[in-house]
N, C-alpha and C positions, 0 to 999 in steps of 0.2 A: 577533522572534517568541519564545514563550517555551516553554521546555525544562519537561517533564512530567513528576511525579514520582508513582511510587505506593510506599507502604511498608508491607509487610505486610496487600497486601490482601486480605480472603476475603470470598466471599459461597457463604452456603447456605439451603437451603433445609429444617429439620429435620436429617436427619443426610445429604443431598447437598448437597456441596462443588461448585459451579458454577466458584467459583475459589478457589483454598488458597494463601493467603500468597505473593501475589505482589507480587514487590520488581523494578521496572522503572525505568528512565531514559530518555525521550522525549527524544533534544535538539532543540535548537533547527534549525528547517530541514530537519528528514528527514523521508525516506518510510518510514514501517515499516509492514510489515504484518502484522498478527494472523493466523497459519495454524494450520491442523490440520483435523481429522475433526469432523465435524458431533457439537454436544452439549460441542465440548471446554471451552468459557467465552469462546473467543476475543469473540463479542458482547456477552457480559455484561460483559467488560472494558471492550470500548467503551464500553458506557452507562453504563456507572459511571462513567469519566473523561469523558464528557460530560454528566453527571446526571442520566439520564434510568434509574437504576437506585441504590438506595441500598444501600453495599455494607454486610457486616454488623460490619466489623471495620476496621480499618487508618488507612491516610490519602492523602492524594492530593493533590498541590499543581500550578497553571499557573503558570507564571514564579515570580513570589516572592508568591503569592498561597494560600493555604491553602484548596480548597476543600472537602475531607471532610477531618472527624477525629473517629474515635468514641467518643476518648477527651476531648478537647475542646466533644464537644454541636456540630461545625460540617458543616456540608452545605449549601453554598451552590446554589440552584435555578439550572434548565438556562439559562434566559434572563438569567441573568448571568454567563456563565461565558466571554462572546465567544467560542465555537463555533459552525461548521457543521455541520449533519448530513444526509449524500448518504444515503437509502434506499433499501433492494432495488429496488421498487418509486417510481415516481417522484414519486409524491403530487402530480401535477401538480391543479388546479380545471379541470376541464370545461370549465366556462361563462366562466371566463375567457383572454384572449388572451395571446400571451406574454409581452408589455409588462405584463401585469394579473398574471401568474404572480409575473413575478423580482419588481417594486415592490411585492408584496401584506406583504410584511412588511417594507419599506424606512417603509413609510405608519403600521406602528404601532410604529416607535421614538419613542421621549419621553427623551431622557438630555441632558445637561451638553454644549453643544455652542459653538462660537466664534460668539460674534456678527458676522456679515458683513455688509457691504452689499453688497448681488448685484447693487442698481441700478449702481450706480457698477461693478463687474466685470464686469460683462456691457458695460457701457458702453469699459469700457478694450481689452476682448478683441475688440469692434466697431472702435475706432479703431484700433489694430493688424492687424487682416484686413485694412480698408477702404484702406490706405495703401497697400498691394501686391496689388493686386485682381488684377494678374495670373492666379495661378493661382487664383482661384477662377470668372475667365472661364475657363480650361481645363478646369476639372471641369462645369463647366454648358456649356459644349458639347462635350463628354464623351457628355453625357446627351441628346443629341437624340436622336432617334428616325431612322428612315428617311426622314419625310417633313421631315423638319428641325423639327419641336416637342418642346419640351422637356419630357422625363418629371418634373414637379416630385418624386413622392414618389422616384424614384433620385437627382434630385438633393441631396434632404435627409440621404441615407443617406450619400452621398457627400461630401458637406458638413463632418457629425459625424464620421465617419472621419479627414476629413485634418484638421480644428483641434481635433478632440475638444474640440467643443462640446456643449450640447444641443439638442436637438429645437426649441424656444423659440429659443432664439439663430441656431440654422440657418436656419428659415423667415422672423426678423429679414432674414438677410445674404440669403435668396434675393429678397428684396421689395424690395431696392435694384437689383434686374435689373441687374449691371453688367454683364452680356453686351451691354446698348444703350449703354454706354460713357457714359454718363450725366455728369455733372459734380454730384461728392457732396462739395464742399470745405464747403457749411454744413453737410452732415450732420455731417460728419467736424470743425467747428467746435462743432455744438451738442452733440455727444457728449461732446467733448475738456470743454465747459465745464461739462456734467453729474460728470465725475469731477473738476474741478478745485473745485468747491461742495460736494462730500461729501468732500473731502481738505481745506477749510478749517472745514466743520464741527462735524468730528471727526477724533480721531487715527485714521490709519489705518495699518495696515503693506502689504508691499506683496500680502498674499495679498487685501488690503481688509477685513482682519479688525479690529475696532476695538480699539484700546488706549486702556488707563486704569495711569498711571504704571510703564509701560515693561511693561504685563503684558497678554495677548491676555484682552479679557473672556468670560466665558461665558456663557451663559442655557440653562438649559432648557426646550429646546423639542422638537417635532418636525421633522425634515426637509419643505424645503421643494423644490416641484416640481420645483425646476431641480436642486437638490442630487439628488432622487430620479434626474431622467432623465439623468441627468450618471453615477448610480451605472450604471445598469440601460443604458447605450450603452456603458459601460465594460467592462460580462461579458461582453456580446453581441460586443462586439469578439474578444475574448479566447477565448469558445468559436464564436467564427464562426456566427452565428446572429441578423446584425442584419438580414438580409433577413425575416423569418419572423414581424416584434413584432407584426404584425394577426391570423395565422391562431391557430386554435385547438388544445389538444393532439390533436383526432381528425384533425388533417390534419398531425400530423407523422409521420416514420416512428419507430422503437422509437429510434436514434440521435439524433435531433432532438430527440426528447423528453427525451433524458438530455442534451444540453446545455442545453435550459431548464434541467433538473434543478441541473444544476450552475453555472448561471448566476445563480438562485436562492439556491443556497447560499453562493455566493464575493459577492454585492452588498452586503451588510451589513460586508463585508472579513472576517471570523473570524479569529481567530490561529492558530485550529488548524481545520482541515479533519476532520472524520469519515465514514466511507466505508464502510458495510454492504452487502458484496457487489453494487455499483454497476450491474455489469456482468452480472450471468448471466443477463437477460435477452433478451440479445442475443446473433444468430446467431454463429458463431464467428467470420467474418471482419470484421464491425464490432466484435467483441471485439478482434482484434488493431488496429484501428486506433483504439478508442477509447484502446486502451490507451496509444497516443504520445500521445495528446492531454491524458493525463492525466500524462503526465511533462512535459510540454511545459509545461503547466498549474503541474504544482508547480516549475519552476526561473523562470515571470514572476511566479507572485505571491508568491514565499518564504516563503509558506506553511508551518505543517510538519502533513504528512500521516498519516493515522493509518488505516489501511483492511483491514479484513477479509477473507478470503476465504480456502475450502477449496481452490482451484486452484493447487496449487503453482508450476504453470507460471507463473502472472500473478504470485505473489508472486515469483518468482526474477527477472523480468524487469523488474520496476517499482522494487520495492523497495531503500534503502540499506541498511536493517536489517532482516529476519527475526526475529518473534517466534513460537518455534512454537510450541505448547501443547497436552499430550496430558492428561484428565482434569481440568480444572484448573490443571494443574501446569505449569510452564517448562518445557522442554526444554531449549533453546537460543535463545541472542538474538546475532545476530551478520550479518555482511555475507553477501546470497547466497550466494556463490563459497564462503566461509569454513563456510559451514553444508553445504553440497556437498558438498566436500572431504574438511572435517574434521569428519563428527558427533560429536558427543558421544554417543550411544546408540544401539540398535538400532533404535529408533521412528524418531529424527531420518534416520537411513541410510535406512530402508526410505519413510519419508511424500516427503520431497524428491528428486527423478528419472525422467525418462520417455525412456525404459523403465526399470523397476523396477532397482534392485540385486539383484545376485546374492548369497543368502548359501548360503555350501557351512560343512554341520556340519563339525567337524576334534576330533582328538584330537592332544595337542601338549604337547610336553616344552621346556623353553629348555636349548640344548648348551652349553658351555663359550664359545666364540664370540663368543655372545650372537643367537643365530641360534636359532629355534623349530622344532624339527623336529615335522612333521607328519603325520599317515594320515588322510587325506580322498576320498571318492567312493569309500568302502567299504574297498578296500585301495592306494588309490596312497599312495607317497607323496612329502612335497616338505617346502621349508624355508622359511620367512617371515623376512625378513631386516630386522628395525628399522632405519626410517631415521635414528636415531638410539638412542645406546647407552638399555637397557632392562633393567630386575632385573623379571624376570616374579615371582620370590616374593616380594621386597618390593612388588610392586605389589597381589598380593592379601593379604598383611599389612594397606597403609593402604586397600582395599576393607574390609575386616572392622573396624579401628578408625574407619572412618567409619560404615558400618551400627551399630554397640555404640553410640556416639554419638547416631545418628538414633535407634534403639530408647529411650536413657537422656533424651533430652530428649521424645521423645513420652510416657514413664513420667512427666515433670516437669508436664507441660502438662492429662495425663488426671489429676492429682491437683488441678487450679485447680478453682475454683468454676465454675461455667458451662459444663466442659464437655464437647464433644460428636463422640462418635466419627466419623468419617468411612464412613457405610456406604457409597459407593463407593470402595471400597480402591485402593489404587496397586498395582497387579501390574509383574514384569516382563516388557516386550513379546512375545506370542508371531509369531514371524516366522515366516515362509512359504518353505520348501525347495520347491522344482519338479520334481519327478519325473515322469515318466510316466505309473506308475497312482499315483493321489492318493490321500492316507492322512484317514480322519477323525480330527479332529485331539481330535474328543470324547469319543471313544471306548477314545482310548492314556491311558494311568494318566503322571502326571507322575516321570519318571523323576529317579532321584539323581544329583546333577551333582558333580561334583570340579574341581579347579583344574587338572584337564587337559583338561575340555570347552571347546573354543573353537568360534568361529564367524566364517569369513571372510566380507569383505565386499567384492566383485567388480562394479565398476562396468560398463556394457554395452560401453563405450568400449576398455576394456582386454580385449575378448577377439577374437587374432587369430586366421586361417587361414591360415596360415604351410605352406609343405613339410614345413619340418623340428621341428612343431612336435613338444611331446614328450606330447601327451595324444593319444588315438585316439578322435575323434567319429562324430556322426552329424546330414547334418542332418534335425532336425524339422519344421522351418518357416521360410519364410521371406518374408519382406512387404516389397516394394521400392517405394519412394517418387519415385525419378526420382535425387537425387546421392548417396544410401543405401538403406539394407537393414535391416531388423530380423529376427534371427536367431533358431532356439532351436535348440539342439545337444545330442543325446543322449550323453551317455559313463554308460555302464550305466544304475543306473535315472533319475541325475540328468539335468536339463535346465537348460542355459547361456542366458541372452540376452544376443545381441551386439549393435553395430549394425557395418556395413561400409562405408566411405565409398565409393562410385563405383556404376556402373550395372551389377554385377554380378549376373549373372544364376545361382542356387543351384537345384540340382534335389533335390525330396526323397529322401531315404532316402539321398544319398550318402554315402562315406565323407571323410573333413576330417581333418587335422591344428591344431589350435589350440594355442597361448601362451595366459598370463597376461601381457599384459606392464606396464609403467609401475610408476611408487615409488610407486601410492598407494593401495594393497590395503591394507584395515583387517583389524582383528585386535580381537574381541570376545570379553570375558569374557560365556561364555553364561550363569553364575547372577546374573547382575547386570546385564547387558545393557551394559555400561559400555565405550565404546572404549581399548582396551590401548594400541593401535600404531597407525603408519601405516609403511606400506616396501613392500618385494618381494618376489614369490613365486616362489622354483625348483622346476620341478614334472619 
């Protein structure tokens, strides 16, 4: 499968930037998914590396295959590009059934394919069944009914399951009835001499694909029916949905239909899977089980996945890689847990987590130590202790020579011909304090910030109720689920969200003792939004 490459891609539209120079590496075999807030580009990205969007700039390659460059005149169309594309919506045909759905576009390939002889393969796959007819008298009396007749259309279904055959060649092997024990030695001669006349023919190898001077020949053609139902028994297998190939999409439910969906998409085989919010059509609890099936789905067919969505929950949980993207722009590209953990910014911290992160403003000096001393939640204060050694002034030194930089090369870029300002600007993220009574945030004038405004970053996990904790709370609220709790805890005007593992039962307004506890309290530079630290907090 081949590894996707995009390099300095933008697309706008007049002076809105949809996406600004995004430099990505797809590898080979992964689930990534495209996240963020509605509008961010995450879509437009998809279709641009699937073609169905022409970007306005960059370039973009599948394996070792070139297919935009804008500097080259190349933009190679969608239907060459051997991708799938799964839609919000399932784009199923009404009037067609589901056997008619997945093959409707198996029927209009035309491309460079092996010449086979299917008579002679079909014939060898016959002699091979036919020889150890055992188990297929097992599965046909499998299939009796109660009165002891035989369900033919379960046993064809049955059939193509265990020899993954098709359709065509099962209803062959049912017509020999070996369940009457029959005696098939000419059949099983006449066949035997059917493949042994097409192997003196012509050369044959052993897929029965013809050779001409040690080389598999080609032709183009179209897929033929067997090749088709041979594809379309194969997805159906796969998203468990081979019961279903007569009924129509109004007789499936919202989950049935996303397996045609994607049975549909995965038959042609695609290199790359594309996946536009697949799933939000469906109730929450067939979300959470489509969601196995789609991981299940990308480790059989080695696929590599490329899928969308604003739910950060489904992207933490599916995903090998995280791509999040706020206005356009990267954020972060990296393993769930790693994006979790360690954001890189204030957007990345605040968009991935449920319940939200806690950020508490802070005013903060770094001591001799190397330890940050702090005044936070008004007047407490406490010390942030990097988990590893930290020069707070030379970190906002190479802050400031990276911006002088970003400023001198935008001065470079606004002097080219062509070009064209960005009127959706890149702001720094404005994040959200919890307090009691809530402040309009439109209302307060943007305050002067110094390299002593920081902003912790408090995951819900790390806040405990402890005896001896050393903050004095209060609780606000509290929502218990059955083996946790989601908390909000008043200490003056702020408000904490925690969660509390067990079946603890929290009455309002009580008084609490809480910790900060664990090493992986962030520490953000609030004029740049930029993660400083990771460590612990003494409070």
């Amino acid at each position: 499968m081949p590894e996707i490459r995009l390099e300095h891609v933008t697309k706008r539209w007049n002076k809105f930037y949809a996406v600004d120079d995004l430099d990505l590496v797809i590898a080979d075999n992964s689930f990534v998914t495209l996240l963020g807030p509605s509008g961010c580009g995450k879509t437009t990205t998809l279709r641009m590396i699937a073609g169905l969007e022409t970007p306005t700039s960059g370039r973009i390659t599948i394996g070792d295959k070139v297919v935009f460059d804008s500097e080259m005149g190349i933009n190679v169309p969608a239907n060459k590009r051997k991708v799938g594309f799964l839609f919000q919506n399932y784009a199923l045909w009404p009037n067609m059934t589901v056997y008619q759905n997945i093959s409707f576009g198996l029927s209009n390939i035309k491309e460079p394919l092996p010449k086979t002889d299917f008579e002679a393969k079909n014939a060898a796959r016959l002699v091979e069944i036919l020889k150890n007819p055992g188990e297929v008298v097992k599965i046909l009396e499998d299939c009796r009914d109660k009165n002891g007749k035989l369900d033919e259309k379960k046993a064809y279904i049955k059939l193509i399951d265990a020899f993954t055959i098709s359709m065509y060649t099962a209803k062959r092997l049912y017509g020999y009835h070996l369940e009457q024990n029959k005696d098939l030695s000419s059949e099983i001669a006449a066949l035997e001499s059917k493949v042994d006349a097409a192997r003196k023919a012509q050369s044959l190898n052993e897929e029965f694909q013809v050779l001409q001077g040690g080389q598999v020949v080609m032709e183009t053609r179209k897929l033929t029916k067997e090749e088709i139902d041979l594809s379309v028994r194969r997805v159906s297998r796969i998203v468990k949905i081979g019961m279903f190939m007569d009924r129509y999409p109004a007789e499936l439910s919202g989950g049935q239909q996303q397996r045609v969906a994607i049975a549909r998409t995965l038959a042609p085989e695609p290199s790359v899977l594309f996946m536009d919010e697949p799933l939000s059509n469906l109730d929450a609890k067939l979300r959470l089980e489509m969601r196995y099936e789609l991981q299940r789905l990308h480790v059989e067919t080695g696929s590599t996945f490329v899928y969308v969505t604003h739910d950060q929950m489904e992207a933490m949980t599916l995903a090998t890689q995280i791509c999040l993207i706020n206005n356009g722009v990267l954020q972060q590209y990296d393993a769930p847990l790693t994006v979790y953990n360690q954001p890189n910014n204030l957007f990345v911290a605040d968009f991935v987590g449920n319940p939200s992160i806690n950020f508490v403003e802070a005013k903060g000096k770094q001591r001799s130590d190397g330890g940050v001393e702090l005044t936070l939640f008004g007047d407490q204060k406490a010390v942030f202790q990097p988990a590893q050694p930290m020069d707070l002034s030379g970190w906002f030194q190479e802050r400031d020579r990276q911006e002088a930089a970003r400023a001198e090369e935008h001065k470079q870029k606004a002097a080219q011909k062509g070009f064209v300002e960005k009127g959706n600007k890149d702001e720094t993220f404005r994040y959200h304090i919890a307090k009691v009574e809530e402040e309009d945030l439109s209302l307060q004038e943007e305050p002067i910030l110094t390299n002593e405004d920081l902003v912790l970053g408090i995951r819900p996990e790390f806040i405990d109720i402890v005896d001896s904790g050393a903050l004095q709370g209060e609780i606000y609220g509290a929502m218990p689920t059955g083996m946790e709790s989601t908390i909000k805890v008043r200490i003056g005007d702020f408000l904490l969200t925690g969660v509390v593992f067990g079946s603890t039962l929290f009455t309002i307004g009580s008084k609490v003792q809480i910790d900060i506890s664990g090493g992986n309290i962030m520490l953000f530079d609030r004029k740049s939004g930029k993660c400083v630290a990771f460590g612990s907090l003494k409070c």
